[in-house]
mmCIF file as Biopython writes it, N, C-alpha, C and O atoms, coordinates in Angstrom:
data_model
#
loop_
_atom_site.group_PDB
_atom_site.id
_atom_site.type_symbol
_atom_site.label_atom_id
_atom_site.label_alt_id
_atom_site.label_comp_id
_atom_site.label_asym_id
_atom_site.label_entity_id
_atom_site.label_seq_id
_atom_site.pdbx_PDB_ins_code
_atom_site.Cartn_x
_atom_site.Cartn_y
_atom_site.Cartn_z
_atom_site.occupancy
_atom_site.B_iso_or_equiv
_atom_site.auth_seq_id
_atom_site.auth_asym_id
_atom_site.pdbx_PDB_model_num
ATOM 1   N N  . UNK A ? 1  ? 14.476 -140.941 10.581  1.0 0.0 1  A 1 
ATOM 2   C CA . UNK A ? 1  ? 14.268 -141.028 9.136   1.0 0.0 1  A 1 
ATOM 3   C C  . UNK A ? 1  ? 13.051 -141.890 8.839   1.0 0.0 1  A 1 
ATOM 4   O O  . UNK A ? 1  ? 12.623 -142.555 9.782   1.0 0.0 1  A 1 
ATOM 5   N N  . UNK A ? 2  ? 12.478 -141.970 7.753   1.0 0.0 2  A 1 
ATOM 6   C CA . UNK A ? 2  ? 11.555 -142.733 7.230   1.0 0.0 2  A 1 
ATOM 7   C C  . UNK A ? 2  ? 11.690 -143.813 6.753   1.0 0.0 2  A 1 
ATOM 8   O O  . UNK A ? 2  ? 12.727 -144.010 6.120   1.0 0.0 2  A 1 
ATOM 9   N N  . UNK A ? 3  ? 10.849 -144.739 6.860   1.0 0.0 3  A 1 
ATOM 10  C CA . UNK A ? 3  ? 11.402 -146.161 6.441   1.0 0.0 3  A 1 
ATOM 11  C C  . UNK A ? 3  ? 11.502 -145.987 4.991   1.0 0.0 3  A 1 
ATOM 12  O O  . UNK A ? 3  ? 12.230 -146.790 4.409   1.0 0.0 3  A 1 
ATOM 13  N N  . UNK A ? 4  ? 10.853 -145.006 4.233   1.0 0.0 4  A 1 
ATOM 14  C CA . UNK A ? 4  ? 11.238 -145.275 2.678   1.0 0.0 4  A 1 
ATOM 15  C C  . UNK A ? 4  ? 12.236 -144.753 2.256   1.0 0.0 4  A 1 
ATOM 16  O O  . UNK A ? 4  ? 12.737 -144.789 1.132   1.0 0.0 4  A 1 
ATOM 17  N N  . UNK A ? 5  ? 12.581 -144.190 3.284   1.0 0.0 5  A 1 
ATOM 18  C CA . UNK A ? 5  ? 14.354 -143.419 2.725   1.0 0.0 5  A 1 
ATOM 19  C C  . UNK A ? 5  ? 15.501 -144.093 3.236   1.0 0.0 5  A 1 
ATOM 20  O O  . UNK A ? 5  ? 16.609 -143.879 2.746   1.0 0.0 5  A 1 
ATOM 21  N N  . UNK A ? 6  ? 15.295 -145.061 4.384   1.0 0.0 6  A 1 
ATOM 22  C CA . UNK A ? 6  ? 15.972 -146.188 4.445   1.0 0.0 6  A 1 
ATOM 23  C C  . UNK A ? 6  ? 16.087 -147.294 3.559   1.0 0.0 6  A 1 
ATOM 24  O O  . UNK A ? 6  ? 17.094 -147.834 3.099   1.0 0.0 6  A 1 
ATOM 25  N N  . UNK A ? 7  ? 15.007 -147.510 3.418   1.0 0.0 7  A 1 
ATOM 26  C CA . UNK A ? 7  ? 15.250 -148.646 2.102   1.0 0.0 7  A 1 
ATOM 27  C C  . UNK A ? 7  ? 15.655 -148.424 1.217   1.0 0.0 7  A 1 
ATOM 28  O O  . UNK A ? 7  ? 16.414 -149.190 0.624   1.0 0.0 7  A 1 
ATOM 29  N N  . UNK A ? 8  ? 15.237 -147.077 0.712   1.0 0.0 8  A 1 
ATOM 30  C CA . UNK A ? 8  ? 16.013 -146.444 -0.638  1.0 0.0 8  A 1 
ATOM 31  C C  . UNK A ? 8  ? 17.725 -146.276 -0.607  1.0 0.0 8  A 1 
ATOM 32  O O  . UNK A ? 8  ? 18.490 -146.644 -1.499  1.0 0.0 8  A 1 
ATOM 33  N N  . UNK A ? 9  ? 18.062 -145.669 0.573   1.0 0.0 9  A 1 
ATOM 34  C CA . UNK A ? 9  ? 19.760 -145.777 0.786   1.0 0.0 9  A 1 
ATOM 35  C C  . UNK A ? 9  ? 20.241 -147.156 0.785   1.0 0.0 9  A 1 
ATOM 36  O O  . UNK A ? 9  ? 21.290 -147.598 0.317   1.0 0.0 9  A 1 
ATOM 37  N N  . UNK A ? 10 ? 19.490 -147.633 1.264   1.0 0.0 10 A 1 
ATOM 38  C CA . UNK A ? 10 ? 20.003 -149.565 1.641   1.0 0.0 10 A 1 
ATOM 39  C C  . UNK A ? 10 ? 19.849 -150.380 0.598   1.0 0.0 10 A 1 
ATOM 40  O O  . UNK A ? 10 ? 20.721 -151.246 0.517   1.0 0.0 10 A 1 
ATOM 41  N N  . UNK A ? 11 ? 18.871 -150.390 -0.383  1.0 0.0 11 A 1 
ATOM 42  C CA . UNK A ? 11 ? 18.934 -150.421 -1.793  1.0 0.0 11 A 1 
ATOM 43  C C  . UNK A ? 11 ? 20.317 -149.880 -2.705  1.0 0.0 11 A 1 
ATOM 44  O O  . UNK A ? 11 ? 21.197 -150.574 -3.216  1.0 0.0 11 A 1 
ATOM 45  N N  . UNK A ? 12 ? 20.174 -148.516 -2.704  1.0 0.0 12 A 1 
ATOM 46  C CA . UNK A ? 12 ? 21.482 -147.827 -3.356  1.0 0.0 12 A 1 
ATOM 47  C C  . UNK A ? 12 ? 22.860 -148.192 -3.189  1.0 0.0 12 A 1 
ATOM 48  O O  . UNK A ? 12 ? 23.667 -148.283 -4.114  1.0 0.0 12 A 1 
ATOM 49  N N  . UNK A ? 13 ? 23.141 -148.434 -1.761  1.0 0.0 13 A 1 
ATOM 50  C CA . UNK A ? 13 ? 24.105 -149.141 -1.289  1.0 0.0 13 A 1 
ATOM 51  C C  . UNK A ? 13 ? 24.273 -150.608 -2.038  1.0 0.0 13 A 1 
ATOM 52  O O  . UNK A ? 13 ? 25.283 -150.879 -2.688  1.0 0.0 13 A 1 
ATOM 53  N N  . UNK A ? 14 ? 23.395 -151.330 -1.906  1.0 0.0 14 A 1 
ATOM 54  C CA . UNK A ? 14 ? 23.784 -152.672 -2.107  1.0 0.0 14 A 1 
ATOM 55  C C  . UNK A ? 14 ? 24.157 -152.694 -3.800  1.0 0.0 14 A 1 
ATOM 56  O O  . UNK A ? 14 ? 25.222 -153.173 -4.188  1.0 0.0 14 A 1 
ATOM 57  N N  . UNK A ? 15 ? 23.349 -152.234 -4.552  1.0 0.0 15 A 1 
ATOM 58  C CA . UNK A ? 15 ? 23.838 -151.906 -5.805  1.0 0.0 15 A 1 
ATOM 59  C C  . UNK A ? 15 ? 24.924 -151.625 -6.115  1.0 0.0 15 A 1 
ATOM 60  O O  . UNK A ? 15 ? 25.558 -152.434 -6.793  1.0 0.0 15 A 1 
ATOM 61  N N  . UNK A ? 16 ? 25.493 -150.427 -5.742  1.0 0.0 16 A 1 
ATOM 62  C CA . UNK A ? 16 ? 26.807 -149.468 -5.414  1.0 0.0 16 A 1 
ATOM 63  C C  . UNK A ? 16 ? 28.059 -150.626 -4.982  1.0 0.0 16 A 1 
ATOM 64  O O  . UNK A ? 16 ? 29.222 -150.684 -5.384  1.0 0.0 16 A 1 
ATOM 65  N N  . UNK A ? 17 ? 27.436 -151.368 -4.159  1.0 0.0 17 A 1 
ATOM 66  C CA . UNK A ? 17 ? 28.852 -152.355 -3.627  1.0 0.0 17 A 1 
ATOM 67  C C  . UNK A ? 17 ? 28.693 -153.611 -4.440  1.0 0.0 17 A 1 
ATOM 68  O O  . UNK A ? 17 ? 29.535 -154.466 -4.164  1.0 0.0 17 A 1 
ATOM 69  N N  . UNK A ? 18 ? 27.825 -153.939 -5.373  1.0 0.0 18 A 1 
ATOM 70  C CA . UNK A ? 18 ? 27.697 -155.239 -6.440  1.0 0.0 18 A 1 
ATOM 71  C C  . UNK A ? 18 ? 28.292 -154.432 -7.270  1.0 0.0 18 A 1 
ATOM 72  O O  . UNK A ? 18 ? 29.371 -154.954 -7.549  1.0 0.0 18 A 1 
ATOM 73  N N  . UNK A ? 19 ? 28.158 -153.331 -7.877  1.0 0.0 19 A 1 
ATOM 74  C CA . UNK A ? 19 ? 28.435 -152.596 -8.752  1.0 0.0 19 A 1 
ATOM 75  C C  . UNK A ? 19 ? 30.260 -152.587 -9.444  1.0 0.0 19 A 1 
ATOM 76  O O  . UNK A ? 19 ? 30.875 -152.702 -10.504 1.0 0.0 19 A 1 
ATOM 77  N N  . UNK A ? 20 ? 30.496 -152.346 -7.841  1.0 0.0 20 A 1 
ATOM 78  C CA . UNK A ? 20 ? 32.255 -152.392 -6.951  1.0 0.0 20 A 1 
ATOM 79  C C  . UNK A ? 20 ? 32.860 -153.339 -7.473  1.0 0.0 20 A 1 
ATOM 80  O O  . UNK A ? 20 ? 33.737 -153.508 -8.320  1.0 0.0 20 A 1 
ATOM 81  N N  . UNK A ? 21 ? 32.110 -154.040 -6.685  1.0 0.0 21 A 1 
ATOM 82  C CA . UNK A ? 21 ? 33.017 -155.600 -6.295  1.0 0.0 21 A 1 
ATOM 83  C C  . UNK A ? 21 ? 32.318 -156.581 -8.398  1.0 0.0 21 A 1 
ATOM 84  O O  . UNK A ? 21 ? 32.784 -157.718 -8.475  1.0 0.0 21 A 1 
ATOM 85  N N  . UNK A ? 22 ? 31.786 -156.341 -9.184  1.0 0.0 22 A 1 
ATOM 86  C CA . UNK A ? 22 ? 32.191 -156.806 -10.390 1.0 0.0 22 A 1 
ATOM 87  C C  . UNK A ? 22 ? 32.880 -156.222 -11.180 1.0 0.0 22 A 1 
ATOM 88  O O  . UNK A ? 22 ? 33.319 -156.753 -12.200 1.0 0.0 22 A 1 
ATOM 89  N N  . UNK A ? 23 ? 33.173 -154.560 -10.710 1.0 0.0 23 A 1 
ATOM 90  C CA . UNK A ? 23 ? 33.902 -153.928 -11.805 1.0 0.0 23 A 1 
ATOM 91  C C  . UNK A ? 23 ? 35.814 -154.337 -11.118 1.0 0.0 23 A 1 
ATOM 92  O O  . UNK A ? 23 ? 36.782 -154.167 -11.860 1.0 0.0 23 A 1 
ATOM 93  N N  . UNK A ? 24 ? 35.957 -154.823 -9.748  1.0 0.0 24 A 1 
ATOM 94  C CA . UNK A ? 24 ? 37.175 -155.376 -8.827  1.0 0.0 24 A 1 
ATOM 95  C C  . UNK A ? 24 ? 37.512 -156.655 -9.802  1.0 0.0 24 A 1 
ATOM 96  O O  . UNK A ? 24 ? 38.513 -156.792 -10.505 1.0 0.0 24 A 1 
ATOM 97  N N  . UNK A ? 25 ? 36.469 -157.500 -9.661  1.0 0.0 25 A 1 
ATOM 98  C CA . UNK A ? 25 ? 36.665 -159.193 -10.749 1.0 0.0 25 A 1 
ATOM 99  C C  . UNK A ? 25 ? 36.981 -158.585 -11.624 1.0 0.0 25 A 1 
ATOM 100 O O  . UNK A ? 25 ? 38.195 -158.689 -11.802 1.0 0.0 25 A 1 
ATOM 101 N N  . UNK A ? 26 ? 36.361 -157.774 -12.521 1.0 0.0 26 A 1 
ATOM 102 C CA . UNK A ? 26 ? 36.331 -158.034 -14.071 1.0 0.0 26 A 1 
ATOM 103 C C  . UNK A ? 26 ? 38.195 -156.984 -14.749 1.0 0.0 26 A 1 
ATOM 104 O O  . UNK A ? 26 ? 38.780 -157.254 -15.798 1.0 0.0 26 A 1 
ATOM 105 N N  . UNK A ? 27 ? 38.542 -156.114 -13.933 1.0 0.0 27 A 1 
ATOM 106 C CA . UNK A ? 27 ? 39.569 -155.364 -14.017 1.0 0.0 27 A 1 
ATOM 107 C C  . UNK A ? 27 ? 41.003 -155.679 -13.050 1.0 0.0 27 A 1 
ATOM 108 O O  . UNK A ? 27 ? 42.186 -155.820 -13.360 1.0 0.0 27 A 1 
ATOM 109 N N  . UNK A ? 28 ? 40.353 -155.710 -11.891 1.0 0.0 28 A 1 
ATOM 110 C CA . UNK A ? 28 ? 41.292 -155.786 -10.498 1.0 0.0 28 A 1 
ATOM 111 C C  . UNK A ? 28 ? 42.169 -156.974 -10.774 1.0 0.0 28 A 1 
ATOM 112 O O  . UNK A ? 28 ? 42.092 -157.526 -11.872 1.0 0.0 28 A 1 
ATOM 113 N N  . UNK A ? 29 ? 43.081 -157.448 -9.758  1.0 0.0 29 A 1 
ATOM 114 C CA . UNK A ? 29 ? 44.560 -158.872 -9.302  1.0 0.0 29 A 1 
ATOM 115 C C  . UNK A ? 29 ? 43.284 -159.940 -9.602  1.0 0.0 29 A 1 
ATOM 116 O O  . UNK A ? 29 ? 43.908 -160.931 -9.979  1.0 0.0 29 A 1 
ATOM 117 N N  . UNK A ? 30 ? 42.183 -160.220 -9.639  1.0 0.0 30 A 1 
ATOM 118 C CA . UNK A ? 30 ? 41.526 -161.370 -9.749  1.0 0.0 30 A 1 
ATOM 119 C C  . UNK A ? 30 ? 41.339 -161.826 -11.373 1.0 0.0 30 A 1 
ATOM 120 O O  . UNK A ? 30 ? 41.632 -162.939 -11.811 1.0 0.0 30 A 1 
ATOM 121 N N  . UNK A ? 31 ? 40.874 -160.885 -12.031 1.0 0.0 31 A 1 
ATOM 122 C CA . UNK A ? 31 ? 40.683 -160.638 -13.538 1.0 0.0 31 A 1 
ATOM 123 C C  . UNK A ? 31 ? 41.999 -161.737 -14.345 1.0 0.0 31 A 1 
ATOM 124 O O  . UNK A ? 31 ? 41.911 -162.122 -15.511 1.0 0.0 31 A 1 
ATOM 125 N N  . UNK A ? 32 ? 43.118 -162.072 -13.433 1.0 0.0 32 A 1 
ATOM 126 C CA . UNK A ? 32 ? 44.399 -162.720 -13.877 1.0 0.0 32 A 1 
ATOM 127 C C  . UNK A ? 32 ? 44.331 -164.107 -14.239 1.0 0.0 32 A 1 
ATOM 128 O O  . UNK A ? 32 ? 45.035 -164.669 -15.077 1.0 0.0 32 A 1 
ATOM 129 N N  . UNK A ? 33 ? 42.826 -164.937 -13.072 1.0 0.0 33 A 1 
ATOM 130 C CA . UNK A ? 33 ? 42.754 -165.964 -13.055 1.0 0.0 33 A 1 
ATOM 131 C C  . UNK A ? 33 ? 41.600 -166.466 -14.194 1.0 0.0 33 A 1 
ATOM 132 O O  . UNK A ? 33 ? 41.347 -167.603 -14.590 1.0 0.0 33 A 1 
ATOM 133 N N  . UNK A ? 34 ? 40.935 -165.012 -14.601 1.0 0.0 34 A 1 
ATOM 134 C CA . UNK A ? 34 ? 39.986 -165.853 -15.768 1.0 0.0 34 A 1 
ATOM 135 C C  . UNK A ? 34 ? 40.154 -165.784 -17.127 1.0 0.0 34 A 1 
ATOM 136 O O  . UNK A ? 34 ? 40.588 -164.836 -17.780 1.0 0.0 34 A 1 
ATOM 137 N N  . UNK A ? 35 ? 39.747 -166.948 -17.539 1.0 0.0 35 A 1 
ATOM 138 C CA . UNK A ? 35 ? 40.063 -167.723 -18.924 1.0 0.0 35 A 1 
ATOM 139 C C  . UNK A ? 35 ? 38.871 -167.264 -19.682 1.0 0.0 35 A 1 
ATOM 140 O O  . UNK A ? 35 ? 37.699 -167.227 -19.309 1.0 0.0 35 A 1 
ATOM 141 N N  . UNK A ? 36 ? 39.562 -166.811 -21.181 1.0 0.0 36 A 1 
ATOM 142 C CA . UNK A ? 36 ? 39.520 -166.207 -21.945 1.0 0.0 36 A 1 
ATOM 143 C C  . UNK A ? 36 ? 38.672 -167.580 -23.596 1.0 0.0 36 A 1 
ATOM 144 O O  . UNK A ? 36 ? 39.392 -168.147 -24.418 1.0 0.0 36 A 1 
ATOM 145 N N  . UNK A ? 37 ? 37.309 -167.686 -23.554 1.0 0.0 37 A 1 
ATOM 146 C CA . UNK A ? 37 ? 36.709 -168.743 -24.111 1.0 0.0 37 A 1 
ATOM 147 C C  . UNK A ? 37 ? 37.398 -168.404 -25.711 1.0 0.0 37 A 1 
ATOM 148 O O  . UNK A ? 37 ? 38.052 -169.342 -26.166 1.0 0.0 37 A 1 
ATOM 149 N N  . UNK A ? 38 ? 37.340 -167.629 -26.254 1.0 0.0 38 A 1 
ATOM 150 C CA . UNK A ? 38 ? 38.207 -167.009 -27.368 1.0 0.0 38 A 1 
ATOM 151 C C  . UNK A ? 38 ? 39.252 -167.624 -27.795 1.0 0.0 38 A 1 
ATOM 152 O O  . UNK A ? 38 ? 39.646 -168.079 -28.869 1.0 0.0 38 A 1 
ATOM 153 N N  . UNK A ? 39 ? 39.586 -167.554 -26.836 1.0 0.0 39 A 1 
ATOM 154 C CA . UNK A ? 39 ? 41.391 -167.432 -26.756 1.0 0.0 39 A 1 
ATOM 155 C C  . UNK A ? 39 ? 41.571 -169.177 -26.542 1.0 0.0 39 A 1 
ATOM 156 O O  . UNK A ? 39 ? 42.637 -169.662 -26.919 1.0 0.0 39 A 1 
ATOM 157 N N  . UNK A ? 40 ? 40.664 -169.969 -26.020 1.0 0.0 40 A 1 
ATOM 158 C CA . UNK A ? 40 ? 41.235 -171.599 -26.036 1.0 0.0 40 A 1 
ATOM 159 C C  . UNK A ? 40 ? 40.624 -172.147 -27.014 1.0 0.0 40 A 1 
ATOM 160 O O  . UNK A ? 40 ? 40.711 -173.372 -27.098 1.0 0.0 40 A 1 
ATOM 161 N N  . UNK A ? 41 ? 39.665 -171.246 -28.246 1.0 0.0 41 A 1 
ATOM 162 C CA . UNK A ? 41 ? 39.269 -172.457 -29.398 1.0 0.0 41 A 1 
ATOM 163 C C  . UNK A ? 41 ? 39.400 -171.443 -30.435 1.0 0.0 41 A 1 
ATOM 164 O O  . UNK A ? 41 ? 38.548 -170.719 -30.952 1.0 0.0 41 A 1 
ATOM 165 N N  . UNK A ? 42 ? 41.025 -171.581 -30.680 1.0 0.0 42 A 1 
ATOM 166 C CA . UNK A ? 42 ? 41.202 -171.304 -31.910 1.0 0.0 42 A 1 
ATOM 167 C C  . UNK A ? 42 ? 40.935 -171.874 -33.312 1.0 0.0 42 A 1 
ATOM 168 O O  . UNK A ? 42 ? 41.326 -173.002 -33.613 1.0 0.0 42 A 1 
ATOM 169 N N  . UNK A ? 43 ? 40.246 -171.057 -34.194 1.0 0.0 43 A 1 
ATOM 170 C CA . UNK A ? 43 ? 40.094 -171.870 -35.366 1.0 0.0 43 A 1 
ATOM 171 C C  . UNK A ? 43 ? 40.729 -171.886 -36.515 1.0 0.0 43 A 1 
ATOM 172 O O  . UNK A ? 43 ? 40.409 -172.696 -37.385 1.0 0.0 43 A 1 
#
């Protein structure tokens, strides 16, 4: 393969798995532990 089509997959990839793993935090069993700035200064 060509090195620019390597970088381009290896690029895509890394995106693709940041992509993952914030939509895992922001929805997924972790999403349980974060605090809600809203929600502790009620006015």
């Amino acid at each position: 393969m060509e090195p620019a089509t390597v970088l381009s997959i290896s690029t895509a990839a890394v995106l693709i798995a940041i992509t993952a793993y914030g939509i895992y935090v922001s929805f997924g069993p972790p999403s349980e532990e974060l605090a809600d700035p809203f929600e502790d200064h009620e006015d």
